[in-house]
Steps between C-alpha positions, in 0.01 A plus 500: 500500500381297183449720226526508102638837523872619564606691788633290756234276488557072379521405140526211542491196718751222517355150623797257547497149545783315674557174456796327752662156427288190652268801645754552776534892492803650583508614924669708688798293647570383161495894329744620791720198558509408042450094631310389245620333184492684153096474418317719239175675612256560249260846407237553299368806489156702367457852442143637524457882442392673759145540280451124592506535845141540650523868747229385732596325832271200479572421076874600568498228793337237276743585203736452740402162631470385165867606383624293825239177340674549150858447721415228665407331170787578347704403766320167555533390124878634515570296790325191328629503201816702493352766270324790450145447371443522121309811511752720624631669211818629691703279552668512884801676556772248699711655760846335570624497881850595445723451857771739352284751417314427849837558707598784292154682586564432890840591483424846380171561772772417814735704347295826415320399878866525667634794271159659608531379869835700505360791393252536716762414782734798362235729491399425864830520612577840307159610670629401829823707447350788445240499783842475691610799328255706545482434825865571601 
């Protein structure tokens, strides 16, 4: 729930704005399989306290539709030009593709799924032996 107020409620919200290479976005086969060429992906972001953000259904909707406009502006004069428009005053933060770092990230996830895989197998098979125990 929106709310200026602490508690578990939002502070803040965090619009982000990605902006891909040539507008091709990065898919699925290319996150799992790493086939794509070193690129850097671009993000600019907003903050708007959560003050700013409308509570009823129908403004929060248009505020909404309107954050989405401000995107596609920004991503249409990004794409044309190669920049960011003058009036942002932050400027975008560039995120490097790195196929090392990429590997070493996969590497880890198969390894804690096996190490985790095994685990469950041991405790199944411990669970087994003692049904057989306890039976006998």
């Amino acid at each position: 729930m929106l709310n200026g107020q602490s508690g578990g409620c939002l502070e803040y919200v965090l619009d982000i704005t990605i902006a891909y290479p040539q507008g091709t976005p990065l898919d699925l086969p290319n996150i799992v399989h790493g086939m794509r060429d070193p690129c850097q992906t671009f993000l600019f972001y907003k903050l708007y306290h959560s003050s700013e953000v409308p509570r009823e259904s129908e403004s929060l909707t248009q505020w909404l539709y309107n954050r989405f406009y401000e995107k596609e502006k920004l991503l249409e004069e990004f794409y044309r030009t190669g920049n960011w428009p003058a009036s942002c005053t932050i400027p975008p933060t560039v995120v490097h593709q790195d196929l090392l770092r990429f590997l070493l990230i996969h590497l880890f996830f198969v390894t804690s799924t096996y190490v985790h895989l095994q685990l469950i197998l041991m405790l199944i098979n411990y669970t087994n032996v003692m049904y057989v125990y306890m039976l006998s």
